[in-house]
C-alpha positions as CSV (number, residue, x, y, z in Angstrom):
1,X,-2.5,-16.0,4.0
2,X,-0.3,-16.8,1.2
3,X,0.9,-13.6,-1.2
4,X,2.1,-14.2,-4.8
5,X,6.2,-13.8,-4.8
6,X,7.8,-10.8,-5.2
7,X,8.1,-10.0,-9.4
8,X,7.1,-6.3,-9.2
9,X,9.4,-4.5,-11.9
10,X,7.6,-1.4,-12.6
11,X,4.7,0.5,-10.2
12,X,2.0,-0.6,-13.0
13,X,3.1,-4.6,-11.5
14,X,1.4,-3.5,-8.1
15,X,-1.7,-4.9,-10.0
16,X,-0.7,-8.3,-9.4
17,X,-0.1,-8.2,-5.6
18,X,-3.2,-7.2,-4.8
19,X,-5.4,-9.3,-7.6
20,X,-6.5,-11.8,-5.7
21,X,-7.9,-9.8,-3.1
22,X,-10.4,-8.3,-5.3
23,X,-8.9,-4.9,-4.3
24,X,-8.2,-2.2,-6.9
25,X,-5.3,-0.4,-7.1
26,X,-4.9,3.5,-8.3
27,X,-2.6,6.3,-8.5
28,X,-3.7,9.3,-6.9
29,X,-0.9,11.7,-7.9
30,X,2.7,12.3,-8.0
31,X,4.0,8.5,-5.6
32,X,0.5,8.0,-3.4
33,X,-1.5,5.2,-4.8
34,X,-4.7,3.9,-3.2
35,X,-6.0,0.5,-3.1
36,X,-9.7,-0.2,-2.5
37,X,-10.7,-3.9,-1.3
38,X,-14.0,-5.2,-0.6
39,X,-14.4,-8.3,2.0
40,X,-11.1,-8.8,3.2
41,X,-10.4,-10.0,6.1
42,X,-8.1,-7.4,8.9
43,X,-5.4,-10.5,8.5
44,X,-5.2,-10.1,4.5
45,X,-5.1,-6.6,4.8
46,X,-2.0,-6.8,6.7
47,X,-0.5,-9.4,5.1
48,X,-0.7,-7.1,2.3
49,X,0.6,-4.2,3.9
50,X,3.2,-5.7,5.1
51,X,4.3,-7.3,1.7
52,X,3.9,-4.1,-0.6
53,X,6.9,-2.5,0.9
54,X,9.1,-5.7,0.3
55,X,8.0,-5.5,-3.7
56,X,7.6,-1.7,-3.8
57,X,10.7,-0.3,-2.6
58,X,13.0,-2.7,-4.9
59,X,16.4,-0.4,-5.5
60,X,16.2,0.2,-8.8
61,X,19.8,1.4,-10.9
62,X,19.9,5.2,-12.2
63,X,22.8,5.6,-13.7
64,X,26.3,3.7,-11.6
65,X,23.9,4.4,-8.4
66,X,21.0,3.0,-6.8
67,X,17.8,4.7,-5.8
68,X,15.8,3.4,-3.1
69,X,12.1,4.3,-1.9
70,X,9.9,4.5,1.0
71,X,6.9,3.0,1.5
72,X,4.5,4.3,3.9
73,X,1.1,3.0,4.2
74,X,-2.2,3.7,5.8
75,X,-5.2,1.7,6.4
76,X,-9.1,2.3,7.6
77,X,-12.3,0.1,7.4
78,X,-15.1,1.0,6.9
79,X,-18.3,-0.2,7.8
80,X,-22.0,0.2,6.1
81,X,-22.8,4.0,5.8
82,X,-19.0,5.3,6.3
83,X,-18.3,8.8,4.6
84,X,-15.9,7.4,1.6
85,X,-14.0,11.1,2.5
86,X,-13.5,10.5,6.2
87,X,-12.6,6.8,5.5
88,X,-9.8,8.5,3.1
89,X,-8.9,11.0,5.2
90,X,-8.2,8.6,8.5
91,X,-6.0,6.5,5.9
92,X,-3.8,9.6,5.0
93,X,-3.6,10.3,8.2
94,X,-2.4,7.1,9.6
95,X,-0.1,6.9,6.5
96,X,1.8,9.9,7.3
97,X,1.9,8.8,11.1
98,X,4.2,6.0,9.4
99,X,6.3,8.6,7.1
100,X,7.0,10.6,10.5
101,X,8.6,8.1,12.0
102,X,10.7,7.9,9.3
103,X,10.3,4.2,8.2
104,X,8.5,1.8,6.0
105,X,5.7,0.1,7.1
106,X,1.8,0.4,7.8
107,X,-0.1,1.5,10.2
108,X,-4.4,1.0,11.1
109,X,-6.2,4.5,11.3
């Protein structure tokens, strides 16, 4: 699968990686964001976890210094039927599995 080039300036530009994939993105709440995708295939899922980090944790100047960010991301399927919460919960989960280890990167619930 073929991702859009990295052109992500601000977080509101995570819109536009994951457009075409008929996924919305959200922000939970202080730097956890959700994105919600219907029909997309386990190999698009990870193509797009694997490309978020590369646009989302740009360095960005503050000041004569340069902040960096992690990235840490979690993914579940779901199937017909699947509690919306557990589906959540086994993403957050596998997300801070990821954040443990101290690295960016993805990881399936």
């Amino acid at each position: 699968m073929r991702l859009p080039p990295a052109a992500i300036t601000h977080p509101d530009d995570l819109a536009g990686l994951v457009d075409h994939l008929r996924t919305i993105a959200a922000r939970l709440g202080g730097d956890e964001f959700a994105c919600l995708t219907v029909g997309t295939s386990a190999e698009a899922l990870d193509a797009l976890a694997a490309r978020m980090p590369e646009v989302v944790c740009v360095p960005v100047a503050v000041g004569v210094d340069e902040a960096r960010v992690a990235c840490g991301i979690g993914i579940a399927t779901a199937a017909s039927g699947d509690d919306p919460v557990r589906l959540f919960d086994a993403a957050d989960r596998a997300m801070y599995g990821v954040k443990a280890r101290g690295k960016c990167g993805f990881a399936h619930a």
